[in-house]
C-alpha positions as CSV (number, residue, x, y, z in Angstrom):
1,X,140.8,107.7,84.6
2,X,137.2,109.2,86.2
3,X,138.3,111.7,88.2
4,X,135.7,114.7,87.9
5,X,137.5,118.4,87.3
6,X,136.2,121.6,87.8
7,X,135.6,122.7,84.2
8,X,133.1,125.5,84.5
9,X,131.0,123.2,87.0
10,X,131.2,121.8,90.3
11,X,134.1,119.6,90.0
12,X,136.0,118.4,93.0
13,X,139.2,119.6,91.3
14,X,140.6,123.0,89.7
15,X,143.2,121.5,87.1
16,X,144.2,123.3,84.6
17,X,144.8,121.9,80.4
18,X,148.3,121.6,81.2
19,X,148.0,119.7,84.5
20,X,145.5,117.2,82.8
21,X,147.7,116.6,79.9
22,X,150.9,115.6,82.0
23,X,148.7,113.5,84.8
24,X,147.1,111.6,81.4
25,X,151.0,111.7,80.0
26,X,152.5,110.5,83.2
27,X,151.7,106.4,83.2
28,X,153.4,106.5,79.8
29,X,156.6,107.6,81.2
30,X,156.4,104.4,83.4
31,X,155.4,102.4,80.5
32,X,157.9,103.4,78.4
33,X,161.1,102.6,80.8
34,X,160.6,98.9,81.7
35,X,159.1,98.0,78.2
36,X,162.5,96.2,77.7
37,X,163.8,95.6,80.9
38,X,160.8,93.9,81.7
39,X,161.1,90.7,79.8
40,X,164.8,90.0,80.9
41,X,163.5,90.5,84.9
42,X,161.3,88.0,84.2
43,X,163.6,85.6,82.4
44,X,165.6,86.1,86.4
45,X,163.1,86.2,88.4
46,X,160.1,84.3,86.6
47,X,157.0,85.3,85.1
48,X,154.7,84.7,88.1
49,X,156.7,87.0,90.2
50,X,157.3,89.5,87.8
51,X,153.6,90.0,86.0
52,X,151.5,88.8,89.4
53,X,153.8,91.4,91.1
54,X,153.0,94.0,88.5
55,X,149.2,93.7,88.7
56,X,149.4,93.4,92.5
57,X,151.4,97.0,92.9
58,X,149.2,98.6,90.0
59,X,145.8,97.1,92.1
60,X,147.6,98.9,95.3
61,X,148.2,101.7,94.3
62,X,144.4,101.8,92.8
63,X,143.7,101.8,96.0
64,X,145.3,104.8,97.1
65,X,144.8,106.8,93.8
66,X,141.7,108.7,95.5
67,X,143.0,109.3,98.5
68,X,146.8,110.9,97.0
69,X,144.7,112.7,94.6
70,X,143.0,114.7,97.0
71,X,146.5,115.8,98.5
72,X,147.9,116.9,95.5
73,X,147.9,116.8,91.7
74,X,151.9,115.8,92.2
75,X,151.3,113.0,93.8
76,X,148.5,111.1,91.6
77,X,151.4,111.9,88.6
78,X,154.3,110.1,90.4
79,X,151.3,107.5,91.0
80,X,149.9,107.2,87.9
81,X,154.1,106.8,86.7
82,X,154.4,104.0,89.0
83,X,151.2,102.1,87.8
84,X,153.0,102.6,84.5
85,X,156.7,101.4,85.4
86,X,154.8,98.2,86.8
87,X,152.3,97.8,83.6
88,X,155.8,98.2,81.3
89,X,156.2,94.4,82.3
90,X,153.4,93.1,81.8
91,X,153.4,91.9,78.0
92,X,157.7,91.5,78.0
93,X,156.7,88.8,81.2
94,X,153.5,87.2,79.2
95,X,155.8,86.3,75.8
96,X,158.4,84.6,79.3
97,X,155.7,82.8,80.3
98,X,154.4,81.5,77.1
99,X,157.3,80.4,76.0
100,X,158.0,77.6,78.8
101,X,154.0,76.4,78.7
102,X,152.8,76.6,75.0
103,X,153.9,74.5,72.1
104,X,155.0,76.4,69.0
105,X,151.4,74.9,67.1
106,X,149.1,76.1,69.9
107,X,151.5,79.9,70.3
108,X,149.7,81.8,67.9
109,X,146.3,81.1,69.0
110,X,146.7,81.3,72.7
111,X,148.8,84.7,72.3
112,X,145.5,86.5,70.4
113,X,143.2,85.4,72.8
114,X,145.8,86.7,75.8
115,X,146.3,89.8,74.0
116,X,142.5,90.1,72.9
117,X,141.9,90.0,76.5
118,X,143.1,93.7,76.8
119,X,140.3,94.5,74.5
120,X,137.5,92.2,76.5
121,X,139.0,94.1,79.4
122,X,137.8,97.2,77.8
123,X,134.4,96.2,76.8
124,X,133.5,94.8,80.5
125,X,135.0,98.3,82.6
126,X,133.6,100.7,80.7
127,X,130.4,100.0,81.3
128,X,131.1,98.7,85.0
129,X,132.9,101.4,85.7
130,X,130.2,103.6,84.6
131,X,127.4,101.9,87.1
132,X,130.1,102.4,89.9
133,X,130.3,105.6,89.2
134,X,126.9,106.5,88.8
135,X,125.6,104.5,92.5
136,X,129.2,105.9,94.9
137,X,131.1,108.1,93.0
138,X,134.4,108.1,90.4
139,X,136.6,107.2,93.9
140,X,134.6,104.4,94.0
141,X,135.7,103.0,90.4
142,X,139.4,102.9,91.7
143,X,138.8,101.2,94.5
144,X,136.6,98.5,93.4
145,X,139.3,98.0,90.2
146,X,142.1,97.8,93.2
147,X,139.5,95.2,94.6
148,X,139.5,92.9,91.8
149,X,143.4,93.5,90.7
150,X,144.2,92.1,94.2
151,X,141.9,89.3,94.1
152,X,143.5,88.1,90.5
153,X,146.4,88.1,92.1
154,X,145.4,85.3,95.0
155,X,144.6,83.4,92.0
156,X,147.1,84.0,89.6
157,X,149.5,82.9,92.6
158,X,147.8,79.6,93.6
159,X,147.3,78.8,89.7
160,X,150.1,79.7,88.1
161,X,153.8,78.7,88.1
162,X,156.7,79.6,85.8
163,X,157.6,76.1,84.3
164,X,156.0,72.6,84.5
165,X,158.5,70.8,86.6
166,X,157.2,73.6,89.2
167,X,153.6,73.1,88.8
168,X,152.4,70.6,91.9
169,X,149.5,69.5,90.1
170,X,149.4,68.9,86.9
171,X,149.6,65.4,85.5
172,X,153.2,63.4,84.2
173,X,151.8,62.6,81.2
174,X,150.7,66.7,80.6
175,X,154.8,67.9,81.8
176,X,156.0,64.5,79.7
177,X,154.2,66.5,76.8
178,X,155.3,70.1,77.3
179,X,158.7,68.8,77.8
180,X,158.5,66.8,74.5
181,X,157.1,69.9,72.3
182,X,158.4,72.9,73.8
183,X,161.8,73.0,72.3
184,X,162.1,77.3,72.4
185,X,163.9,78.3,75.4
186,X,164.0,82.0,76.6
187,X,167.5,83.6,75.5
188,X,168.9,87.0,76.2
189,X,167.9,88.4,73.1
190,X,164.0,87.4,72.9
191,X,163.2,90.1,75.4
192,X,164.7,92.2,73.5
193,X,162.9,91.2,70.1
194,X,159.7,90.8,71.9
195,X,159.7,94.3,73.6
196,X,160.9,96.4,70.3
197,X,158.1,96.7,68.3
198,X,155.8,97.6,71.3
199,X,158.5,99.8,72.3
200,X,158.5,101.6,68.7
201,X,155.0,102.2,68.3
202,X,154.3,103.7,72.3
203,X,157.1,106.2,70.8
204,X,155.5,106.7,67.3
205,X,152.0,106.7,68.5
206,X,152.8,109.5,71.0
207,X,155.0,111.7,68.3
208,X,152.2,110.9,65.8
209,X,149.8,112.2,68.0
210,X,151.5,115.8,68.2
211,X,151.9,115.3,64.6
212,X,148.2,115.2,64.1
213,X,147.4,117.9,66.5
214,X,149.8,120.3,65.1
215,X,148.0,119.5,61.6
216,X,144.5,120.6,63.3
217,X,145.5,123.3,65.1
218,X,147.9,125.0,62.4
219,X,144.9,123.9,60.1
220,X,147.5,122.2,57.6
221,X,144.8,119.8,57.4
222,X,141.2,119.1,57.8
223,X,139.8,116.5,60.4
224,X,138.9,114.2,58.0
225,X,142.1,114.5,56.4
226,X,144.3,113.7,59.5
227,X,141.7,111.0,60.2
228,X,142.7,109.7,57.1
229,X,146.1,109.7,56.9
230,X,146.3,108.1,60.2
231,X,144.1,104.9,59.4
232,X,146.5,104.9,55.9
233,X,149.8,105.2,58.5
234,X,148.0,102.3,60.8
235,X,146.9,99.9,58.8
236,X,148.0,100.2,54.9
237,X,151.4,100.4,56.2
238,X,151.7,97.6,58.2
239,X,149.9,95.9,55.5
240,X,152.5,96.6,52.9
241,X,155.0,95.6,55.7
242,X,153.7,92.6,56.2
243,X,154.2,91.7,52.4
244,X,157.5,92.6,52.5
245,X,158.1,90.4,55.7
246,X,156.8,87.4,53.3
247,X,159.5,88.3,50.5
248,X,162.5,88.3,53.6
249,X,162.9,84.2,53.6
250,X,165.4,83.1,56.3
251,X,166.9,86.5,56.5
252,X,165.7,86.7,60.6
253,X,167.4,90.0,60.6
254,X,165.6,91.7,57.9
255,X,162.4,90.0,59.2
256,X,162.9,91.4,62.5
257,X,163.0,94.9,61.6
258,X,160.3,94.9,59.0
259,X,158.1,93.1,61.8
260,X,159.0,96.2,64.0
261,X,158.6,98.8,61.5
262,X,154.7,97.2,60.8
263,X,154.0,97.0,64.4
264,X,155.4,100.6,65.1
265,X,153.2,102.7,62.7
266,X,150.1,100.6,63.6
267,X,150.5,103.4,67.1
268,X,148.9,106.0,64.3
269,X,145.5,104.4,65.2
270,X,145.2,106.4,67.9
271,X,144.7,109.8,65.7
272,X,142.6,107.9,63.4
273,X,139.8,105.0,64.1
274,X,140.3,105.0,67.9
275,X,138.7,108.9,67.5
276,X,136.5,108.5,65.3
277,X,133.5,107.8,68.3
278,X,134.5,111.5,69.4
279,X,134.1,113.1,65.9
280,X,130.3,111.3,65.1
281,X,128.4,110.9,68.6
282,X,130.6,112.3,71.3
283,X,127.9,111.7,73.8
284,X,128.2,108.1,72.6
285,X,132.0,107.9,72.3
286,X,132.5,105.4,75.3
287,X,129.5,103.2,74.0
288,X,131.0,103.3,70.3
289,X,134.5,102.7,71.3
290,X,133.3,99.6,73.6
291,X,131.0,98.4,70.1
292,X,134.4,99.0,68.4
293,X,136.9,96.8,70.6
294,X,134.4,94.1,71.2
295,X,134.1,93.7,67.4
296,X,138.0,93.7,67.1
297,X,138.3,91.1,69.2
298,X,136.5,88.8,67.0
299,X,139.3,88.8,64.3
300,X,141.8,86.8,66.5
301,X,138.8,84.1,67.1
302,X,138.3,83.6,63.5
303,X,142.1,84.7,62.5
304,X,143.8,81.8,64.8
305,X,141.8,79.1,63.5
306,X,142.4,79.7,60.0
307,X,146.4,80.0,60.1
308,X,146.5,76.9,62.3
309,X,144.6,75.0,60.0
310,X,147.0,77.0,56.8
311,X,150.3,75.6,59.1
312,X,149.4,72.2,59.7
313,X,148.8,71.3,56.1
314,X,152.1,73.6,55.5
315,X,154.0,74.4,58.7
316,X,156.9,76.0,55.8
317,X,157.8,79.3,54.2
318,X,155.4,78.9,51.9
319,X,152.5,78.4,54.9
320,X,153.5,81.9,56.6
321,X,153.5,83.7,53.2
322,X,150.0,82.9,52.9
323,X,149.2,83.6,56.5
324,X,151.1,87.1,55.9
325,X,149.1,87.9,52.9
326,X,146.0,87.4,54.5
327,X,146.6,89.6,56.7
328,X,147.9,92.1,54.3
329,X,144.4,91.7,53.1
330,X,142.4,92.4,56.2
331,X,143.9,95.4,57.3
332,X,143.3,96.6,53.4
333,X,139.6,95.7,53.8
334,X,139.4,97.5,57.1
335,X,141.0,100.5,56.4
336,X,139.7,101.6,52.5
337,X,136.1,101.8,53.9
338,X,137.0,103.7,56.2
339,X,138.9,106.3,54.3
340,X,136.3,106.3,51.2
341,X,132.8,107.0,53.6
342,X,134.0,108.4,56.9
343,X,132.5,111.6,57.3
344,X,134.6,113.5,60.4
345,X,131.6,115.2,61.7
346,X,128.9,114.9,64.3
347,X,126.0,113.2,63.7
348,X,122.0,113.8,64.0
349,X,121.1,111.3,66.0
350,X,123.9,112.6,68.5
351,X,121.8,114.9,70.2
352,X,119.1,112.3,70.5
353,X,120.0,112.4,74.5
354,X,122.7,113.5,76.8
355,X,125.5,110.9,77.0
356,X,127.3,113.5,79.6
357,X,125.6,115.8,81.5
358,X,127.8,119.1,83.2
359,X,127.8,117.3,86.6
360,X,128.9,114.5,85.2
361,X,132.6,113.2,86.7
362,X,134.2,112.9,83.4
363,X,138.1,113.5,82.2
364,X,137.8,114.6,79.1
365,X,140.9,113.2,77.0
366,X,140.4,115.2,73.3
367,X,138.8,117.7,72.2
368,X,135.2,117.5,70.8
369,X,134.2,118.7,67.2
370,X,131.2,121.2,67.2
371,X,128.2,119.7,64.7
372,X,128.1,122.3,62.1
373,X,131.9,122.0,62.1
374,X,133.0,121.1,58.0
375,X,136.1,119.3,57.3
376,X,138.2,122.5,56.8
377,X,136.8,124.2,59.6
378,X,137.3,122.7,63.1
379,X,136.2,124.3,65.8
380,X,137.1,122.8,69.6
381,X,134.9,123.0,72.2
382,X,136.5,123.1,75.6
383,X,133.6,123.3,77.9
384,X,131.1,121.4,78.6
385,X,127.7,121.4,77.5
386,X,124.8,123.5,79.2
């Protein structure tokens, strides 16, 4: 969100800490409800209703954001709640759709890429975003995203249909071979399964987050510590979980919660790399965080190939155990860098020029670390810079 507050300057709104928090707060309590709901729904209704009709309400209401902001602070919550009840669907009605068009061989490489896409999302609107908001305004970034949310929609509903036999144009020998090699049909359970672990970690990653702040504030810890502890919670974890998951055999049940568990604690990344641009350059924080994603997304594309090529000489136990360790590995590599050498505090070339200036319309979502801050002694600096 881009909405510009009146922090000390001439901000179009007066809200307070405690409004911002539960307006920032409110799409998660969307989120949260239809996380599991959402993959049965579109198991009934279909995936093309169900995640088109998501995208088309959340565009919609981008549209009206502005204007239902300007009434009252109320009303851009229940908004901002309703963009998240119709987002809660979207990855519950993606794992529906992919399992009635992608072969088991091809699953794994087409899901990073979909997933990834989140990322690549990220990387292409922040810097949009920011041009839009620089030549009309932050109302204008809302209404241009509600622009381009409604015109996916025309084409996600002339392009895309919930099985083959439905699909109008493609050819018989393509629906002869999805028929042939997609043996997994959707169950009443594999919404269920598919929704858990996403479920877990919203819920960890938003108690782990008033973890880490009570740490800082109660000063139980230094910055660099919690930063620590939560890239050690987000990524050794899962690593070690993701051993264990090799060790579990044909025990699905024990595989399934162990796969949660990993997935879960990797929500800690939110108090611990996905900061990290706000401790060293916070004037840079939205160009960091953009260098940050777009390299993440080049795991998946160099990932995906490699376990395909591991399964189709060894599609077995065996196969998966090495895929598993492998990526026991890379979240090791990623993560013991991090907490050897990162330095929690603001760097030199920070200052080098104004990434925010006080008229700028900016919601500021954490706190920002003052430069001659040390790791024992943060200090939080809740208005802007003169």
């Amino acid at each position: 969100m881009c909405l510009q507050l009146d922090s000390g300057t001439s901000g179009e709104f007066n809200w307070d800490e405690v409004q911002q928090s539960i307006i920032l707060s409110s799409f998660f309590w969307g989120y949260l409800i239809f996380q599991v709901p959402g993959g049965r729904i579109a198991e009934v209704v279909g995936a093309k209703r169900v995640f088109g009709g998501a995208v088309f309400i959340n565009g919609t209401l981008s549209l009206l954001l502005p204007f239902l902001a300007r009434i009252h602070w109320i009303l851009l919550l229940f908004t901002r709640a309703l963009q998240g009840l119709a987002q809660g669907v979207v990855f519950p009605a993606l794992s529906a759709a992919v399992i009635s068009w992608v072969p088991l061989p091809e699953r794994a490489r087409f899901m990073s890429f979909a997933v990834q896409g989140a990322s690549l999302g990220t990387v292409v609107a922040m810097p949009l975003c920011g041009l839009v908001l620089k030549a009309w305004g932050w109302d204008a970034v809302f209404y241009v995203s509600g622009v381009l949310a409604l015109l996916w929609c025309v084409a996600w509903w002339l392009l895309v249909f919930d099985t083959p036999d439905k699909h109008p144009r493609i050819s018989r020998e393509e629906r002869q071979y999805l028929k042939e090699n997609i043996t997994d049909q959707p169950n009443e359970k594999s919404s269920w399964f598919t929704s858990l672990p996403y479920l877990g970690q919203w819920v960890f990653a938003s108690l782990y987050g008033t973890f880490a702040d009570t740490l800082l504030k109660r000063k139980k810890m230094s910055l660099l510590g919690v930063r620590r502890l939560s890239v050690f919670v987000s990524h050794v974890l899962p690593a070690l979980s993701l051993v264990a998951l090799s060790l579990t055999g044909s025990n699905a049940t024990m595989a399934v919660v162990i796969l949660t568990v990993a997935v879960t604690v990797i929500g800690a990344y939110s108090s611990g790399f996905f900061q990290s641009p706000m401790d060293v350059a916070p004037n840079f924080a939205g160009s960091l965080t953009g260098l940050m994603n777009a390299i993440g997304s080049v795991t998946p594309i160099i990932s995906t190939p490699i376990a395909g090529a591991i399964l189709q000489n060894d599609n077995t136990t065996s196969g998966w155990q090495v895929i598993f360790w492998l990526a026991a590995l890379m979240y090791i590599l990623c993560s013991l860098p991090y907490m050897i050498s990162f330095k929690a505090q603001v760097q030199p070339w920070n200052s080098a020029e104004k990434g925010v200036t006080s008229a700028a319309p900016v919601l500021v979502m954490s706190n920002v670390v003052s430069s001659d801050a040390e790791d024992g002694d943060v200090t939080a600096l809740n208005k802007p810079e003169q």
